[in-house]
N, C-alpha and C positions, 0 to 999 in steps of 0.2 A: 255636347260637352267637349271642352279642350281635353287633349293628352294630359295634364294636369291635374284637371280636374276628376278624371274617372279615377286616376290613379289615387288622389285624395279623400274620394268617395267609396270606391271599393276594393282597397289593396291596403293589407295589412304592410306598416311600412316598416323597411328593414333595420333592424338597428343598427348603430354605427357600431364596425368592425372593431373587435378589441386589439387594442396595441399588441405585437406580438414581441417578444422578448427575444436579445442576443446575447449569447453568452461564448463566452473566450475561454480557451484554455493555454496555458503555458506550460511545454515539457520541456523539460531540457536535457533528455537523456533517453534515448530512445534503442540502445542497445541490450535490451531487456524484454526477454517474453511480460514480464509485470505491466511494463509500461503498453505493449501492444494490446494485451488483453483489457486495457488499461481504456486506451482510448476507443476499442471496438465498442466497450460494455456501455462508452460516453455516448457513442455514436448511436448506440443502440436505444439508450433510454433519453435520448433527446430526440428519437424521432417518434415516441409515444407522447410527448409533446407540441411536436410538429403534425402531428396527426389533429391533435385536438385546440389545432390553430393558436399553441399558448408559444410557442417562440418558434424563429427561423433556424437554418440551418447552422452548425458550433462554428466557430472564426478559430481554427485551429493552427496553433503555432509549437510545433513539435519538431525538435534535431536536438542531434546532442553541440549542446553548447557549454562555456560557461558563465558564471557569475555576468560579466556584461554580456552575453551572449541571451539572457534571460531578461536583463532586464528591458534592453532594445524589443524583444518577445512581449511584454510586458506593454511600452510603449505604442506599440503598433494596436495591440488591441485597445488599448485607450483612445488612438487615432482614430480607427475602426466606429467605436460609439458603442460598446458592447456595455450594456449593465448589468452584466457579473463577469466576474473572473474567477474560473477554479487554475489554483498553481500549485504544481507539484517542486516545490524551493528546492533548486542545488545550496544554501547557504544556510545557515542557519540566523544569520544579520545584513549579510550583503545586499538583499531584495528589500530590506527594512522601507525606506526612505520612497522607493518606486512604488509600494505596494501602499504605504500612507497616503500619495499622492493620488491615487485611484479614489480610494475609500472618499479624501476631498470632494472628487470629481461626481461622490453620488455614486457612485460603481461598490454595488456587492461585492467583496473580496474575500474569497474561502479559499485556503490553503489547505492539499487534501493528503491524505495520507504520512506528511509531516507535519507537526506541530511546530508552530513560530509562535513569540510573543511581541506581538506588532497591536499593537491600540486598535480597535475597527478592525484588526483582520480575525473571521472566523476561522477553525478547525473543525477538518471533518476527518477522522478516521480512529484506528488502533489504539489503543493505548502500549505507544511500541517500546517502550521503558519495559511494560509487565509483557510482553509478547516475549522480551528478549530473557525474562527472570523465568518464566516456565520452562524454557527450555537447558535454561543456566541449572537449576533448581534439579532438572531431571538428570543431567549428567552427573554432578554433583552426588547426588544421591546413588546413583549408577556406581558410583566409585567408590563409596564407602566412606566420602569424605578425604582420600588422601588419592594423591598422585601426579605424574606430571604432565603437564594438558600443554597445547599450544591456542589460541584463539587467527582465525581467519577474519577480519574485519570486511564493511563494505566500504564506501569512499570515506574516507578523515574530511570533517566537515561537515556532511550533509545530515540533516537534522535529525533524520531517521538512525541511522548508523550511530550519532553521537548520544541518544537516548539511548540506543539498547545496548552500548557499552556500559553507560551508565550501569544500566539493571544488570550487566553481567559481573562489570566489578563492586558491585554492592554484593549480590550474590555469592560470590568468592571470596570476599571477606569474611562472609559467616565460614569457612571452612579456611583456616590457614596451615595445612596441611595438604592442601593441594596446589601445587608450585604450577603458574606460569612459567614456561620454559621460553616461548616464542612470540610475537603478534605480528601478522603483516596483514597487508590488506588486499585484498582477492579482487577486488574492483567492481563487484558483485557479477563478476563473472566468469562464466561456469570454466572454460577452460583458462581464463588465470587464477580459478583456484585450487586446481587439479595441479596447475605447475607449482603453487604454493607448499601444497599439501606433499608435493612429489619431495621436495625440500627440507621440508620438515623430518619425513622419514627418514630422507638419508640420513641425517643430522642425527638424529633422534630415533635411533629404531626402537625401543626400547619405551615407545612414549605408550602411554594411558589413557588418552582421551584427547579430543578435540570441541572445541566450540567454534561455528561459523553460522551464516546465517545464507536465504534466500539460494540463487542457481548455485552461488560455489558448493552449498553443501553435496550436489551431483557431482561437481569436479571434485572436491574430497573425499568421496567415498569411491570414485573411479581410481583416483592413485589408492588407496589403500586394494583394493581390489586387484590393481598392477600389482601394487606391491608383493602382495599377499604373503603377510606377517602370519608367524605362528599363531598370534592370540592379534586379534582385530583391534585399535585401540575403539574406546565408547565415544562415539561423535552423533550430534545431532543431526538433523534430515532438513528437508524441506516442505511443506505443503501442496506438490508441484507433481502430476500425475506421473511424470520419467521418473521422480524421486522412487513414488513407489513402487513402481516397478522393477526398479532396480535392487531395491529391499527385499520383495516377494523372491529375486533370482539369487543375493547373497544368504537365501532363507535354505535353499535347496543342498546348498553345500555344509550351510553355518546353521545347522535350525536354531541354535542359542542363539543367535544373532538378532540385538535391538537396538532401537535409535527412537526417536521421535521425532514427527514433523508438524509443528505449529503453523496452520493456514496463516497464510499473510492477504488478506484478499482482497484486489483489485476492485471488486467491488463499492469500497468506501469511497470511490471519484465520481461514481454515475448517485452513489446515495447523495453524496454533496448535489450532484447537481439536481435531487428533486427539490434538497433543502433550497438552495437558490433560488430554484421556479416557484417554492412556494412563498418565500419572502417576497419576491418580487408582486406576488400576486398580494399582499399585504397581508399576507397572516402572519400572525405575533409569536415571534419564539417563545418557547417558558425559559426563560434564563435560570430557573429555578434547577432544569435538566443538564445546565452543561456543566463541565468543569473546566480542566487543566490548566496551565499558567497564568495565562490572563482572565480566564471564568468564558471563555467564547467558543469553547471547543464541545463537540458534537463527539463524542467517545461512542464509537462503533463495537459491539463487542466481538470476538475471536469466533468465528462461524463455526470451527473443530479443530479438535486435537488429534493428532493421530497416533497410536503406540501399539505394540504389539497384539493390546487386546481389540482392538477398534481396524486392525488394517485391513479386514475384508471390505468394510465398509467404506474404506478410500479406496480400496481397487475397484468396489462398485460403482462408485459415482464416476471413475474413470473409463467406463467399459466405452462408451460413447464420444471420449474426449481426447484431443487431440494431445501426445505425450505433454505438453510446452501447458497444457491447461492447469492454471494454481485453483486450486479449492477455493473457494470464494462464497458469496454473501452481499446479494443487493437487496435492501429495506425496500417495499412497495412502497408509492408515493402514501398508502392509509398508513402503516408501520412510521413513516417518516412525520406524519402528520400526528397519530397516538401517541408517538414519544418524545418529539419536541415542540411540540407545538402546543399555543394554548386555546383550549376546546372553543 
């Protein structure tokens, strides 16, 4: 018998190799433990994929850039051949037009963590409107309803940031008796918003409360902690293991001392990317599951809260975790598959 033919005869024959899938990411801001934790958790849950032969290794396009800085980012993984793209948008419109262009090309396009309202573009994360209103909500209340607060912004423009202002000045309108004195914007980072918050004190020693969000809220409780005001004003926290620890240490001095930290977690980019692999692989979303502005978004919910009654329970999960570690929340690919997907 020819080589042919035994193998014909008595060899079970193999089947042809499944296509294995690439997928892109665009960051455009990479000066942020979020983002680092960000793309580790991507790296990590694409190679539980890689493992089970379903896509190659992520085509990663990550520096801090801007608006055309992204969307050249953008371009190259289109040039690349990748069929999907998860993108964390500097713009809330400016990526519009590059990110349509994909979706044309047959390229899944999931924007993760901010919400865009782009035709064909999905969302995967927070609903960061009501992320920013629980903690609006908590200070507020904190205060009795009246006082003079200052707000720390993150960058003007970028989607995320422009939603949870939203939810903060809707929030503040139920209470008009508590005066905005100030607003600048922290950069969402930690030591400019420590020199922010340093500012505001001087200005305002006398202030009541603060609202910021993300690492400034560490640089804001660090100037207040420089400062150290007779009466602390009530400012929010962060979900970020330094945060609390640095609460557990203003506890030892201040035991009244409270704040609240709303997880923001990094997690919603590696859950995007199961949603991806599984789209790719043809399962049918339930379009029934999504919402937000265009009805495409994948609404991740808030993994914890943390407040005075709960803080053991963040300094627990932190005992193992490196300060810079945000509290977080990755959906298993079955979790991912239970909740959007149709059976």
């Amino acid at each position: 018998m020819t080589d042919q033919e035994v193998l014909d005869t008595f060899f079970v024959k193999e089947q042809a190799a499944t296509r294995k899938f690439t997928i892109g990411i665009s960051n455009p801001f990479i000066s942020s433990e979020y983002r680092t934790q960000m793309i580790a958790e991507l790296i990590e849950v694409n190679k539980e994929y890689m493992d089970k032969g379903l896509t190659t290794e992520l085509v990663i396009e990550s520096a801090d850039t801007d608006v055309a800085g992204q969307i050249q980012q953008l371009q190259n993984l289109m040039a690349k051949g990748v069929d999907a793209i998860l993108v964390n948008p500097s713009d809330v419109n400016g990526l519009n037009a590059t990110l349509q262009e994909a979706v044309s090309k047959g390229i899944i396009v999931i924007s993760v963590d901010q919400e865009l309202n782009v035709p064909g573009v999905y969302n995967v994360g927070i609903d960061q409107k009501e992320w920013a209103k629980t903690s609006a909500k908590w200070l507020a209340e904190k205060l009795g309803g009246k006082g003079n607060i200052v707000l720390i912004e993150g960058f003007p423009g970028h989607p995320a940031n422009v939603a949870r202002m939203e939810g903060v000045d809707e929030v503040l309108s139920q209470y008009p008796d508590i005066k905005v004195l100030a607003k600048d914007t922290g950069k969402w980072d930690e030591a400019t918003g420590q020199q922010v918050m340093s500012n505001f004190l001087a200005a305002y020693p006398n202030l009541d409360g603060y609202w910021t969000q993300d690492g400034m809220a560490i640089g804001a409780l660090q100037a207040v902690i420089a400062a150290n005001p007779a009466k602390f004003p009530v400012g929010v926290g962060e979900g970020r293991c330094q945060f609390l620890k640095l609460w557990e240490e203003v506890l030892k001095d201040r035991p009244d001392f409270e704040t609240i930290a709303v997880a923001n977690p990094p997690g919603v980019s590696p859950t995007g990317l199961r949603i991806a692999v599984n789209m790719l692989l043809g399962k049918q979303v339930d379009k029934s599951k999504l919402g937000g502005a265009n009805g495409l978004s994948f609404v991740i919910p808030v993994p914890i809260v943390i407040t005075k009654d709960n803080l053991q329970q963040g300094l627990d999960i932190c005992k193992d975790k490196p300060d810079a570690y945000l509290l977080d929340g990755i959906m298993t690919d079955q979790e991912v598959l239970d909740t959007f997907f149709l059976k």
